[in-house]
C-alpha positions as CSV (number, residue, x, y, z in Angstrom):
1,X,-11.9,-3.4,11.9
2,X,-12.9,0.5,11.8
3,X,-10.1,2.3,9.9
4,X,-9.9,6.0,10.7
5,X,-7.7,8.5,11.8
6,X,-4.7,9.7,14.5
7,X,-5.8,13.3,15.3
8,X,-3.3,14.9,17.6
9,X,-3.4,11.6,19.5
10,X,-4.8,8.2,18.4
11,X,-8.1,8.1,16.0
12,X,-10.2,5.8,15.2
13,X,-9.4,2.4,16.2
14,X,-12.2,0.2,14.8
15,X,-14.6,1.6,12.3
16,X,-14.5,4.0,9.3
17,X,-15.0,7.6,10.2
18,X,-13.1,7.8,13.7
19,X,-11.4,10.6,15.7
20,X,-9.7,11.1,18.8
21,X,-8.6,14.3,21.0
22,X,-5.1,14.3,23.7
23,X,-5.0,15.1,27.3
24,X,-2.8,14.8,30.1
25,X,0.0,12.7,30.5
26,X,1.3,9.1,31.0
27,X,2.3,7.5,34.6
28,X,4.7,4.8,35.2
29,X,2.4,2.1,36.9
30,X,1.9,-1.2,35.3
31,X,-1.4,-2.4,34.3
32,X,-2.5,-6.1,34.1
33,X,-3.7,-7.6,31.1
34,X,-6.8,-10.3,32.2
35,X,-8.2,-10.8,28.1
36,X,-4.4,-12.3,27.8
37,X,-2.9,-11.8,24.1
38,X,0.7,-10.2,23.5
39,X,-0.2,-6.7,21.9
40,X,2.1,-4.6,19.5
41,X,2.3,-1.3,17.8
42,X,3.6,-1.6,14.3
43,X,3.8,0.6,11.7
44,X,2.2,-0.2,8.2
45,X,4.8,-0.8,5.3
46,X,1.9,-1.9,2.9
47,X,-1.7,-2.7,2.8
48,X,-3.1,-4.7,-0.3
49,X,-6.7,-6.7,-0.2
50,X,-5.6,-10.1,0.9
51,X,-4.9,-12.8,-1.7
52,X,-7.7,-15.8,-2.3
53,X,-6.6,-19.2,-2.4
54,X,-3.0,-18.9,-4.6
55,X,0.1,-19.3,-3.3
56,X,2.1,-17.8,-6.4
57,X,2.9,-13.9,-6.4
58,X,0.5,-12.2,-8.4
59,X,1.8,-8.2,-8.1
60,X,4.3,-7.3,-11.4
61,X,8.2,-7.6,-9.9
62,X,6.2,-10.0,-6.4
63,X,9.2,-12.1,-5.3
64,X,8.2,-14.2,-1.9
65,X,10.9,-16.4,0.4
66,X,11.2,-19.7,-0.7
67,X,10.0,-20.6,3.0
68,X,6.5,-19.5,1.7
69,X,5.9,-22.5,-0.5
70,X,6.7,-24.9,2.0
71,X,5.1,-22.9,4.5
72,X,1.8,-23.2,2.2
73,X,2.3,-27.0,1.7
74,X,3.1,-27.7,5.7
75,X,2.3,-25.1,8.0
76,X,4.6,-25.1,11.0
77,X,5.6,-22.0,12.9
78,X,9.2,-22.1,11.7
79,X,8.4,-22.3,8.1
80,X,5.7,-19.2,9.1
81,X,8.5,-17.0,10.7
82,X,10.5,-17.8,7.6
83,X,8.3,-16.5,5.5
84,X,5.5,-14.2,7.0
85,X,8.5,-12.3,9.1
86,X,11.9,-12.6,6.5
87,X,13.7,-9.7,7.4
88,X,13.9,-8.6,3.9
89,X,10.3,-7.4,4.5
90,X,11.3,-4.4,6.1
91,X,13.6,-3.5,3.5
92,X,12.1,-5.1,0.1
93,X,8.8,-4.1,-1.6
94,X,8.9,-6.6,-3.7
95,X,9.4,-9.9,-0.9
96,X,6.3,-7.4,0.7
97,X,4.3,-7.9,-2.3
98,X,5.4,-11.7,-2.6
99,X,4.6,-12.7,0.9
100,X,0.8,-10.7,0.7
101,X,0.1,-12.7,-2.4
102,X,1.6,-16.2,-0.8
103,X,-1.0,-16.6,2.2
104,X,-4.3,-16.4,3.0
105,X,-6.4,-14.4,5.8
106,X,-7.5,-17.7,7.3
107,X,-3.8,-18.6,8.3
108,X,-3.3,-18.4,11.8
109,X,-0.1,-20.7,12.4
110,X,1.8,-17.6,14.0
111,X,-1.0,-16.3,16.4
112,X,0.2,-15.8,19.3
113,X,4.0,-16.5,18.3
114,X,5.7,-13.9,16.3
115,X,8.6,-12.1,17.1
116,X,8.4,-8.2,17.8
117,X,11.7,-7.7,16.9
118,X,11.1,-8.7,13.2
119,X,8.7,-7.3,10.6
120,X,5.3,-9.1,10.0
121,X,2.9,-10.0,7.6
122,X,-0.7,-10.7,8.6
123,X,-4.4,-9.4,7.9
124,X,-6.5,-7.4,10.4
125,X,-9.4,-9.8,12.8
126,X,-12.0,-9.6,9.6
127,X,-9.2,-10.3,7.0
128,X,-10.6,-7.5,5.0
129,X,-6.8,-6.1,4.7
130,X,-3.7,-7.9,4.3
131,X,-0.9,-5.8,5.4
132,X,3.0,-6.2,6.5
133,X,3.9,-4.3,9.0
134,X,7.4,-3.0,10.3
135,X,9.0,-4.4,13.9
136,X,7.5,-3.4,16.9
137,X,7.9,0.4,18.3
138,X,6.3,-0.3,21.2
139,X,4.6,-3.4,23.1
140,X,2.0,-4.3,25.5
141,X,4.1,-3.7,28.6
142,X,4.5,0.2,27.7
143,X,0.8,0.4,28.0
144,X,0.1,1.8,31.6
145,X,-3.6,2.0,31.7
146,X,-6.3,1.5,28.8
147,X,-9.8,1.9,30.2
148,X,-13.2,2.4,28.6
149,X,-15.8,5.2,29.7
150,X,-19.0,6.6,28.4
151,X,-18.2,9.7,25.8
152,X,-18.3,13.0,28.1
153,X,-18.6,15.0,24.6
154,X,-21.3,12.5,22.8
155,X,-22.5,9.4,22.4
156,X,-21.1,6.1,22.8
157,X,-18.2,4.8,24.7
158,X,-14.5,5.7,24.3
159,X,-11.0,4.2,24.9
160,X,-8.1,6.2,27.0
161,X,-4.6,5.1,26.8
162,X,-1.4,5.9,28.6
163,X,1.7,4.9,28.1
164,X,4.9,4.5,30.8
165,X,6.9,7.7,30.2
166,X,9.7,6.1,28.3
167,X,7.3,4.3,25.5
168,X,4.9,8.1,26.0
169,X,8.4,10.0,24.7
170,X,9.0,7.2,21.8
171,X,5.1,7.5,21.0
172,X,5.5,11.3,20.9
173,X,8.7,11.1,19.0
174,X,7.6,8.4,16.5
175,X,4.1,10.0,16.0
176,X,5.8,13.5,15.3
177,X,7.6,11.9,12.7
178,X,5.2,10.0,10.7
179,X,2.2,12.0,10.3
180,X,0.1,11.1,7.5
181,X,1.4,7.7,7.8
182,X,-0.4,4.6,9.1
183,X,0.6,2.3,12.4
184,X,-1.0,-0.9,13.5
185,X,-2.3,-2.3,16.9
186,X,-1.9,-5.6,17.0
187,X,-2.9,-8.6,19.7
188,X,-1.6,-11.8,18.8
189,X,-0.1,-11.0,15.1
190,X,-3.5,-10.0,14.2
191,X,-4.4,-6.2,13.0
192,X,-7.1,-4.7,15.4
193,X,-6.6,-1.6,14.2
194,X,-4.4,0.8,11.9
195,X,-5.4,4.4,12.1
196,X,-3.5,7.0,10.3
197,X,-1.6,9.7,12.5
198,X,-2.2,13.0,12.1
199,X,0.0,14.8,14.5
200,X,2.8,14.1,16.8
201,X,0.5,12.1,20.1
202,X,1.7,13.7,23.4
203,X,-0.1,12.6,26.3
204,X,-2.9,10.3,27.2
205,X,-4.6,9.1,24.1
206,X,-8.7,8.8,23.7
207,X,-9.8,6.5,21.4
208,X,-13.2,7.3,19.8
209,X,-15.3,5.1,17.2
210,X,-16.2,7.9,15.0
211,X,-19.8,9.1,14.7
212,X,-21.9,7.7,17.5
213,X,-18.7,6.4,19.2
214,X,-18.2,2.8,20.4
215,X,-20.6,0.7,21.6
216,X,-19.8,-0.8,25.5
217,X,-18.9,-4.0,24.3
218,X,-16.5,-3.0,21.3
219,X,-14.9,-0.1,24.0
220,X,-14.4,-2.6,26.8
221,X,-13.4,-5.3,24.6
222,X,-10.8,-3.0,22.8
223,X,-9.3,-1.7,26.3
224,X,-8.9,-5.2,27.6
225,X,-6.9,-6.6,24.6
226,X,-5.1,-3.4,24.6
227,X,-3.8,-3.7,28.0
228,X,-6.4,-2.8,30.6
């Protein structure tokens, strides 16, 4: 996963080191989504290396759910929602330390089936990061187009998004307010990417991969599980 930056719109979405620039606005049509997955836009409560193989809180004041140990001895989706998306996670740092210490990177029980209206823990595609992440600002569905295109300005490939122009106003607003704080895309529970937003994002968003840009594959790959 490339960590970088949201400059005046999105930045970096993949690799260290990325940037992105804002131009014109978002339209109201609908895009289809043919790579499938259920994408999200989270923001980041916390962000800790993920824990190895221990199921006991190992942060000073950790407390995790009591679902979590049962979740660790039989994984089910229940017990998974129970602990990996208590609702005390959006409110508690220390059930956000207890439940980033209680499962492992490898765990994919909720792929595909969390709920957006909850908050979440998981670890980004590489499970280099563990992080858990607030409820859903925005979903899939507000995406209107995501495309990938050669780099007019350099090398490599970038990413364009646009938004419907009710999630483009909550993008704007939210952005506006949280600058120099971090927010997630996710497909399927998992962390593709969690840049860090620099300024409020007010029209169409391009994507960039930092130095050299994206490579086709990692562009087109990114804009299909984003939406396009």
């Amino acid at each position: 996963m490339r960590v970088g930056v949201l400059v005046g719109v999105v930045s970096c979405v993949v690799a260290a080191g990325c940037s992105t620039t804002v131009s014109g606005t978002a339209s109201d049509a609908g895009v289809s989504r043919d790579a499938g997955g259920v994408a999200e836009f989270r923001p980041v409560l916390s962000a800790v290396a993920p824990a190895v193989g221990s199921a006991v809180p190992t942060s000073p004041g950790a407390v995790a759910p009591p679902a979590c140990a049962e979740y660790r001895d039989r994984p089910s989706v229940e017990a998974g929602k129970a602990c990996r998306q208590d609702p005390l996670l959006g409110i508690s740092d220390e059930y956000r330390a207890g439940v980033a210490s209680a499962f492992g990177c490898g765990d994919r029980a909720l792929d595909g089936k969390t709920d957006s209206d909850l908050p979440l823990a998981t670890c980004d595609e590489d499970g280099a990061e563990s992080f858990v992440l607030d409820r859903a600002i925005l979903g899939g569905d507000d995406i209107s187009a995501a495309t990938a295109s050669p780099d007019p300005n350099g090398t490599g490939w970038t990413v364009q998004l646009s938004f419907r122009s009710a999630a483009q106003a909550v993008w704007a607003e939210y952005t506006g307010e949280h600058v120099q704080e971090r927010v997630a895309f996710t497909v399927d529970g998992r962390v593709v990417s969690a840049p860090t937003i620099q300024s409020a994002i007010v029209g169409e968003t391009t994507v960039s991969g930092g130095q050299g840009g994206f490579t086709e594959e990692e562009a087109t790959t990114l804009a299909a599980r984003l939406g396009g």
